[in-house]
C-alpha positions in Angstrom: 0.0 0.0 0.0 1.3 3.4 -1.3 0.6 5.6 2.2 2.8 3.5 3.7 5.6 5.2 2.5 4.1 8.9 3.2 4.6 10.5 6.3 3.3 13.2 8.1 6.0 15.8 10.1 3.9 17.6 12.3 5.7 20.4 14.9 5.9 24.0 16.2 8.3 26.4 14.7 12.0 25.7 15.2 11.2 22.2 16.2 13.2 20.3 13.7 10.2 18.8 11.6 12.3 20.2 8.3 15.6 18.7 9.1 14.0 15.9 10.7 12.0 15.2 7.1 15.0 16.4 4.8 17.0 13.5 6.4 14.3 11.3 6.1 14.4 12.2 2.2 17.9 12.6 1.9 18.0 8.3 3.8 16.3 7.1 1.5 18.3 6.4 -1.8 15.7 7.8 -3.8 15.5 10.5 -6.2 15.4 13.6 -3.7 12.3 16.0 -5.0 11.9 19.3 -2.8 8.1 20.8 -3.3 8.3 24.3 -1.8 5.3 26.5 -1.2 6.9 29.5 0.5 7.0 33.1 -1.7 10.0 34.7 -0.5 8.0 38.3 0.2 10.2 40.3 2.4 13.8 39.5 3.5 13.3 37.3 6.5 11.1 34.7 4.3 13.8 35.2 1.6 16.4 34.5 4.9 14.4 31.4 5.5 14.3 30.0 2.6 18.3 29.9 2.2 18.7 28.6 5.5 16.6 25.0 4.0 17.9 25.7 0.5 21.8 25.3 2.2 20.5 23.1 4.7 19.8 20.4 1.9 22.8 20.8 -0.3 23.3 19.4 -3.7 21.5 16.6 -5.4 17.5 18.3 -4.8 15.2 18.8 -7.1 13.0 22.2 -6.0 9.3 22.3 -7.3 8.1 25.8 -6.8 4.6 25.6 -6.0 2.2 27.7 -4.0 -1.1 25.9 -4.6 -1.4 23.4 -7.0 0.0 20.2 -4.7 -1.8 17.9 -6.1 -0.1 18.4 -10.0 3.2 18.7 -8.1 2.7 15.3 -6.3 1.9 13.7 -9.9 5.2 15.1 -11.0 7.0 12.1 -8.8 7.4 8.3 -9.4 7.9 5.4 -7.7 11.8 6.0 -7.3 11.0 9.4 -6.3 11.0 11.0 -2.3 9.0 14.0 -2.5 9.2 16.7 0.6 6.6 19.2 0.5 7.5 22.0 2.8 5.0 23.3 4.2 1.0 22.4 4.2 0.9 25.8 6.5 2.4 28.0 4.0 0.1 26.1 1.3 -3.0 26.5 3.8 -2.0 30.2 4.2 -1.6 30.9 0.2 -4.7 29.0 -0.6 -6.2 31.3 1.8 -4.9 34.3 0.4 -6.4 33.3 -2.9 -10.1 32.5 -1.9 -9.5 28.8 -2.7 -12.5 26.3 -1.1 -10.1 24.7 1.6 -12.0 21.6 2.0 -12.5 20.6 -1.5 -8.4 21.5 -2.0 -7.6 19.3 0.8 -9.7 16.8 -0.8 -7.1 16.7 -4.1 -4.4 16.4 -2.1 -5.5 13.8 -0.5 -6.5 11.7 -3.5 -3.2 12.7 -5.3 -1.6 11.2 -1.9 -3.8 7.9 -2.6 -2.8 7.9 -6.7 1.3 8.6 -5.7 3.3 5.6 -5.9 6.2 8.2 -4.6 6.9 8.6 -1.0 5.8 11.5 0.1 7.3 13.4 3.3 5.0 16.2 4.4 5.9 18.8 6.8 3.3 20.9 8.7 2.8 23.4 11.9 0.9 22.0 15.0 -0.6 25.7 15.7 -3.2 25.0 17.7 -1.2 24.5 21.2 -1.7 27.5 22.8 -4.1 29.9 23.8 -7.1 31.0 21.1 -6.1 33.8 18.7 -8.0 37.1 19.8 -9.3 37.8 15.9 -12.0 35.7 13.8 -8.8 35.2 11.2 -6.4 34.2 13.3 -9.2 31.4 14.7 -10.3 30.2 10.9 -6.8 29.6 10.5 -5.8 27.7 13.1 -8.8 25.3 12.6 -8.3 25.1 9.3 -4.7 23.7 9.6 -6.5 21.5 12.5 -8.5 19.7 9.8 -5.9 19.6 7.5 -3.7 17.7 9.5 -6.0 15.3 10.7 -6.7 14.8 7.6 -3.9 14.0 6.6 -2.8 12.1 9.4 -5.8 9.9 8.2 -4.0 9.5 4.6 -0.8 8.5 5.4 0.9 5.5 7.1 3.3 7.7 9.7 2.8 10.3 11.7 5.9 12.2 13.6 5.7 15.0 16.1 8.9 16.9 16.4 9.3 18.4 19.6 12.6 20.2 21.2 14.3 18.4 18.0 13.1 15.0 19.0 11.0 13.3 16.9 7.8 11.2 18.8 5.6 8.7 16.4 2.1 9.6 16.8 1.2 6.6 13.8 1.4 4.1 13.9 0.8 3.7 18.0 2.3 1.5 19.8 1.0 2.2 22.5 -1.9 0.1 24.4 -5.6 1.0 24.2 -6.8 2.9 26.9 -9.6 1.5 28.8 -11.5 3.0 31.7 
């Protein structure tokens, strides 16, 4: 089964889900494919995207892509390890454009399903802390919510990276919890 090899890297910023899902690439003997959805718009973003340009080294592939996911995921084979860094800027661009989130998400998932690639997909955990004060701030963070658990639900692993240590979420190995 294809989701098998996909994997979902969820964490907070500066937790090490990149370099935790570059190495997992980078491991893997495939053909490395780098999907990036970030627009360098001011000098910090441009800053950022250096840092994990660097960080990576030779022997990437980068896929520019703000929105369209899904036609970037169809881009990769089977010998192909695809990274696509980050479902947060994505769900932040779509956003920005008016796209319907849900039925998006829904694409991605299928193109997840079709991909006989493995897929590596990074993505923030915002909804830790306290509840944003403003009615955008709150649509966003339960948007990316439901886009994570969704999919969470897609793939065969899930990682949380926290303090630079990666914990596996899926699958559990832990017991079932009965009261």
């Amino acid at each position: 089964m294809t989701a098998d090899r996909h994997v979902l890297v969820l964490g907070g910023q500066r937790s090490g889900k990149s370099r935790f899902a570059e190495n997992l690439v980078a491991a893997s003997g495939r053909r490395k494919l780098y999907v990036a959805t970030a627009a360098a718009r001011d000098s910090e973003m441009e800053a950022r995207i250096a840092l994990h340009r660097s960080r990576r080294g030779e022997g990437w592939t980068t896929i520019e892509e703000p929105l369209d996911l899904p036609a970037a995921l169809a881009k990769a084979g089977e010998g192909d390890a695809l990274l696509v860094d980050c479902l947060t800027l994505w769900l932040s661009n779509l956003m920005e454009a008016g796209k319907p989130i849900d039925s998006e998400t829904d694409s991605l998932v299928a193109a997840l399903e079709r991909s006989t690639a493995a897929v590596v997909l990074v993505s923030n955990e915002v909804g830790l802390g306290i509840i944003p004060a403003n009615a955008l701030a709150r649509r966003f963070a339960d948007a990316q919510g439901t886009l994570n658990h969704r999919i969470a639900e897609a793939v065969g692993r899930v990682v949380l990276m926290a303090a630079g240590r990666p914990l596996l979420l899926k699958p559990s190995s832990a017991p079932e919890i009965v009261l």
